[in-house]
VEXDREN-2710 file (C-alpha; in Angstrom, 1 decimal):
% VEXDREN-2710
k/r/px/py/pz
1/UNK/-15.9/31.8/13.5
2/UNK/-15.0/31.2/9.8
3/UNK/-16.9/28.0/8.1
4/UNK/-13.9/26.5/6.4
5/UNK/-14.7/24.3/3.1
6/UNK/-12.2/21.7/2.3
7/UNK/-13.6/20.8/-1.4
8/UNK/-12.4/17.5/-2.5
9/UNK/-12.3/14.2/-4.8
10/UNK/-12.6/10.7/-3.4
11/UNK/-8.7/9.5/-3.4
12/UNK/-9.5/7.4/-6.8
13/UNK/-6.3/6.6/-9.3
14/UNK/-6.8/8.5/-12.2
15/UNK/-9.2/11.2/-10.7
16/UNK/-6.9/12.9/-8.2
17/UNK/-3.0/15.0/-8.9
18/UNK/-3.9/13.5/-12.7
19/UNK/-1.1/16.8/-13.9
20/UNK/1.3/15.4/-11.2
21/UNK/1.1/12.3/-12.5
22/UNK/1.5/13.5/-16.2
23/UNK/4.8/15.1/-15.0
24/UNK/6.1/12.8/-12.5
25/UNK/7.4/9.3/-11.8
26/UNK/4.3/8.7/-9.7
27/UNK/1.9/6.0/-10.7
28/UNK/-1.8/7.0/-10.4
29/UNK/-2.3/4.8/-7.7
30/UNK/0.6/6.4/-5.6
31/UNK/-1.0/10.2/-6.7
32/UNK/-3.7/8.4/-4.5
33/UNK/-2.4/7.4/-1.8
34/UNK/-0.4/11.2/-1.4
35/UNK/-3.8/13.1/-2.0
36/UNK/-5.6/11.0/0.9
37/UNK/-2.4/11.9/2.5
38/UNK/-3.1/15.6/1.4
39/UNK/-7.0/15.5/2.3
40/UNK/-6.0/13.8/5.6
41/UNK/-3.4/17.0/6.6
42/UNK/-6.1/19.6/5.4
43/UNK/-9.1/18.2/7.2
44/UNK/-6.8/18.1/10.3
45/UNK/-5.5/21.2/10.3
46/UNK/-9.2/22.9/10.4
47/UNK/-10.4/21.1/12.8
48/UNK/-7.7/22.0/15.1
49/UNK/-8.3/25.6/14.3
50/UNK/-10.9/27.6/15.7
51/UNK/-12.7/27.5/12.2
52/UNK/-15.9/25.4/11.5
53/UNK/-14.9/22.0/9.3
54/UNK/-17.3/21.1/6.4
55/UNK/-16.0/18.6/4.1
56/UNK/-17.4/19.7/0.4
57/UNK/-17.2/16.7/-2.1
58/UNK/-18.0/15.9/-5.5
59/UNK/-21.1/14.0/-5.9
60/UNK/-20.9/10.0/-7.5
61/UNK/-22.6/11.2/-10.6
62/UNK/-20.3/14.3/-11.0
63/UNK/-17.1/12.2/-11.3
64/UNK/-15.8/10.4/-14.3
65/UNK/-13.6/7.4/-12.6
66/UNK/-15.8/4.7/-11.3
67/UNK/-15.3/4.0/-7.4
68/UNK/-15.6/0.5/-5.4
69/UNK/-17.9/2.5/-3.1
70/UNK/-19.9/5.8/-3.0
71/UNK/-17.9/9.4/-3.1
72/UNK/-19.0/10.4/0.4
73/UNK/-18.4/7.1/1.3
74/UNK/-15.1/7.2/0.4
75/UNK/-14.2/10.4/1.4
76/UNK/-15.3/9.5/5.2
77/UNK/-13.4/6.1/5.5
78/UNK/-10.6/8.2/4.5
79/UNK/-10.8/10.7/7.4
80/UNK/-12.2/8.3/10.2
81/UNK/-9.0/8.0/12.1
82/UNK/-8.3/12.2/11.6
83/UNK/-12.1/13.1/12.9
84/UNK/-15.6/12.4/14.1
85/UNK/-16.9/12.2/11.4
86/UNK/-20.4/11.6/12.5
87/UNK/-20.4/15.5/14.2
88/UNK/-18.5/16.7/11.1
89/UNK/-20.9/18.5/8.2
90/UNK/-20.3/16.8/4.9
91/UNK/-21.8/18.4/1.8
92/UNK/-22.0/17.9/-1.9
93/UNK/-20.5/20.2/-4.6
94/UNK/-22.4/21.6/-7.3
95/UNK/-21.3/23.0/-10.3
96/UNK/-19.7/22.3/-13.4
97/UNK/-16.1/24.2/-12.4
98/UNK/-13.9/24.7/-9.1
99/UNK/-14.7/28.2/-9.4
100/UNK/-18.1/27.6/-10.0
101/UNK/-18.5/25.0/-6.9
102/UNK/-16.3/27.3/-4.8
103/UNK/-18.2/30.1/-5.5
104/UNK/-21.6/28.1/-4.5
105/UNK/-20.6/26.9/-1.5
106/UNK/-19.3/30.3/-0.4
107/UNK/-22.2/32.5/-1.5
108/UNK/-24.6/29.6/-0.2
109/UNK/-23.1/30.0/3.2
110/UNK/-22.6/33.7/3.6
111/UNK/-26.1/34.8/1.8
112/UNK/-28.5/31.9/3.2
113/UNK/-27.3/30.4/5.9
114/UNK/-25.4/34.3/7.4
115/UNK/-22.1/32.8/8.3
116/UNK/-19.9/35.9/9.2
117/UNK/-17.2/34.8/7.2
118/UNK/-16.1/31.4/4.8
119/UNK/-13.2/30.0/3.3
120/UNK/-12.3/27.7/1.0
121/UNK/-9.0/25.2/0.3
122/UNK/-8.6/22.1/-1.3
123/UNK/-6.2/19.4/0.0
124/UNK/-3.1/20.3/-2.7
125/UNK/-2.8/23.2/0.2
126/UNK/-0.2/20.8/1.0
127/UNK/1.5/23.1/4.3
128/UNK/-1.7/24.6/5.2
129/UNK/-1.1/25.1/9.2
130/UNK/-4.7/25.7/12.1
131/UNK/-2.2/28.8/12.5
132/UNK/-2.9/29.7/8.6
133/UNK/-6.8/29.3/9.6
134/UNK/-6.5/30.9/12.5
135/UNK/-4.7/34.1/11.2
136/UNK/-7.0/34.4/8.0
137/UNK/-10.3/34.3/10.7
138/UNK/-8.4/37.8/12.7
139/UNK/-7.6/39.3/9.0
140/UNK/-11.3/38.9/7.9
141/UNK/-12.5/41.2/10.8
142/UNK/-11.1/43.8/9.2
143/UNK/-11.1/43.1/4.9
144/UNK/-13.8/41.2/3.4
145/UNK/-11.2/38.6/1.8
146/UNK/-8.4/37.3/2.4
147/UNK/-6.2/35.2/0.1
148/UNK/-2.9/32.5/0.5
149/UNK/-1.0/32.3/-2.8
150/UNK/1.6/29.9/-4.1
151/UNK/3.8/29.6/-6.5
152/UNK/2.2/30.4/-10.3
153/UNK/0.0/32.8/-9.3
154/UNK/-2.4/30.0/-7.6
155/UNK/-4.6/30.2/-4.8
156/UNK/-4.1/27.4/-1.4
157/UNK/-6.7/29.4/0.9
158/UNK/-9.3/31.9/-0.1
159/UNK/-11.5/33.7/2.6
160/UNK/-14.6/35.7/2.7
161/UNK/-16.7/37.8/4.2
162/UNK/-18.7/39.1/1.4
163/UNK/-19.2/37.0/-1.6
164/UNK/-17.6/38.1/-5.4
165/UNK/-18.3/37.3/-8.8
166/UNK/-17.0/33.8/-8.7
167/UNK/-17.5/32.7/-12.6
168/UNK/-14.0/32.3/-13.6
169/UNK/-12.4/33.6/-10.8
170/UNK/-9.8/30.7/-10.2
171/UNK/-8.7/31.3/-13.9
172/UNK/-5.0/31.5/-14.0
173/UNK/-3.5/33.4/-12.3
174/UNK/-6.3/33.0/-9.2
175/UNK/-4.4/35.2/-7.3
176/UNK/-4.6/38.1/-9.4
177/UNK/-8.0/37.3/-10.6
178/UNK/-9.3/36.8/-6.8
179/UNK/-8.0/39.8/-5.7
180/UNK/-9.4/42.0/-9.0
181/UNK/-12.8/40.4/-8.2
182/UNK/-12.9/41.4/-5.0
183/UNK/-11.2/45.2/-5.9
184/UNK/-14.6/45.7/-8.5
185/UNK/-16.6/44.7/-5.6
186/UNK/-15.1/47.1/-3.7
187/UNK/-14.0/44.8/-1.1
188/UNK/-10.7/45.3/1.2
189/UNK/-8.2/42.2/0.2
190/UNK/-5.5/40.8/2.7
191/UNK/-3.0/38.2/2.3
192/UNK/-1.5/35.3/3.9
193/UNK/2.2/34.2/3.4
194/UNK/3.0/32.1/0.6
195/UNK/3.3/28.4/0.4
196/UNK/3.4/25.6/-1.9
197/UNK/0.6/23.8/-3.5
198/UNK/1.0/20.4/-4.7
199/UNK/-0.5/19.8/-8.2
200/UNK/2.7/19.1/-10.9
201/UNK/6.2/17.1/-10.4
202/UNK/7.6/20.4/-10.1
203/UNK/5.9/21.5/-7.2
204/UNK/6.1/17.7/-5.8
205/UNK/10.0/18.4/-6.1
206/UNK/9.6/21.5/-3.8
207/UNK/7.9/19.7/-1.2
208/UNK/9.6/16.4/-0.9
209/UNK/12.9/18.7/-0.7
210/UNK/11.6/21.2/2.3
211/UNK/9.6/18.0/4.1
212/UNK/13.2/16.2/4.5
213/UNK/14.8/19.1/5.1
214/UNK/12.1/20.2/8.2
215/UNK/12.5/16.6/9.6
216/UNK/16.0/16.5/9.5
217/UNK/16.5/19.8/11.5
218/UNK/13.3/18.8/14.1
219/UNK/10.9/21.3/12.0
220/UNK/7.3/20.9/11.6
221/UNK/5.4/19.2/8.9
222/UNK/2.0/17.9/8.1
223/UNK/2.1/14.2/9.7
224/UNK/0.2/12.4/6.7
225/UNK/2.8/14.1/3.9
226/UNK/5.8/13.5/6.0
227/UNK/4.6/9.8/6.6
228/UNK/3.9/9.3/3.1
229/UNK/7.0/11.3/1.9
230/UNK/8.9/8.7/4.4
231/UNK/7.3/5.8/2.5
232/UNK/8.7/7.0/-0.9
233/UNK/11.5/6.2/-3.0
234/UNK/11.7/9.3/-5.1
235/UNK/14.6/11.0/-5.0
236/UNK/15.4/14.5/-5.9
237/UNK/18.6/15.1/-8.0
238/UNK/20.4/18.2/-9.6
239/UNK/19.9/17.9/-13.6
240/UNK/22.4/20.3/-14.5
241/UNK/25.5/20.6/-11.2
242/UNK/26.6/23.5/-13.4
243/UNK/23.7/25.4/-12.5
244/UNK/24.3/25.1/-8.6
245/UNK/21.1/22.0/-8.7
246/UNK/18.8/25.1/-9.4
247/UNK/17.5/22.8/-12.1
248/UNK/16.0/19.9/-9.7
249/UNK/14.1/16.6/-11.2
250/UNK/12.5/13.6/-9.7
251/UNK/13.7/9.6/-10.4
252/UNK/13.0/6.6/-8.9
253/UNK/16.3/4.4/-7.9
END
């Protein structure tokens, strides 16, 4: 059984998706409302799997937008209608960098408390599937990590059997640098197929585009995007026709 660390923010405007929001029409308070959407889909999709859920957030005194409540709080009012969240292990981050918390959480877990194996994702793993959990867990028997990319050379699931030098080691590009981390540790590295991950208006383009297109056929998407997707009145548009619309921006009507 893999632990499976889903390290996250409190859905606060002008924490979360801040880069989306830089380079999209979205407001901060709808970058909100689509990365509880996000954390909702990601939280879901492990614990459906056969994986073991623990919800790794960022402490109050960590976090530099002020909340109505407390962090964890927050974070569990969010997911109360996705789990039990009473029989659900929620933990604090620590450290001053995602590689840095990433790579605490994961060496904490495999060194002291002798989980066979961890992973870690964030809720921008905005397609992340139980069968994406469940097919890194069988890949891990046999190499020590095992990594989902997406697009940019970026990282949506990273699992481990043995732990690597973490400092730094989600530096662009995380793929490459992940995988070379775990190569000088002489570790065997396996991949999962690529998907999208969710963190500019270029990427929100991609997924607004495929999550209309999967509905429209009967296909199957992450029921928190899709609904907030649904709710939205972005629309995607062809900037130059010229090009084929290879050259896709967002606008709202």
């Amino acid at each position: 059984m893999t632990t499976v660390a889903v390290l996250c923010d409190p859905p606060r405007p002008g924490l979360v998706l801040r880069e989306l929001v830089a380079t999209s029409p979205l407001t901060d308070a709808e970058a909100a409302d689509l990365y509880a959407a996000l954390l909702r889909d990601s939280v879901e999709a492990v614990a459906k799997s056969r994986g073991e859920l623990l919800v790794n957030y960022r402490p109050e005194e960590a976090i530099d937008v002020p909340g109505e409540s407390d962090a964890e709080e927050e974070v569990r009012a969010i997911l109360e209608d996705v789990i039990d969240t009473e029989n659900v292990r929620f933990e604090v981050q620590v450290g001053e960098t995602f590689a840095g918390r990433a790579g605490n959480t994961a060496t904490h877990l495999l060194e002291s408390e002798g989980v066979t194996s961890v992973a870690v994702t964030r809720p921008e793993a905005a397609f992340l599937a139980r069968t994406d959990i469940d097919g890194a867990a069988m890949r891990l028997r046999s190499s020590e990590v095992v990594l989902g990319g997406s697009p940019g050379g970026r990282v949506y699931y990273a699992g481990f059997g043995e732990p690597v030098d973490f400092a730094g080691a989600y530096e662009p590009p995380a793929f490459g640098t992940l995988t070379d981390r775990a190569l000088e540790a002489d570790l065997g590295v396996d991949f999962l197929e690529s998907k999208p991950y969710l963190g500019t208006g270029a990427d929100l383009v991609d997924v607004l585009v495929q999550v209309r297109a999967r509905r429209r056929a009967g296909g199957i998407v992450p029921r928190h995007l899709a609904q907030w997707v649904a709710d939205s009145d972005l629309e995607v548009e062809a900037e130059d026709k010229t090009h084929h619309g290879q050259c896709l921006t967002l606008r709202k009507p």
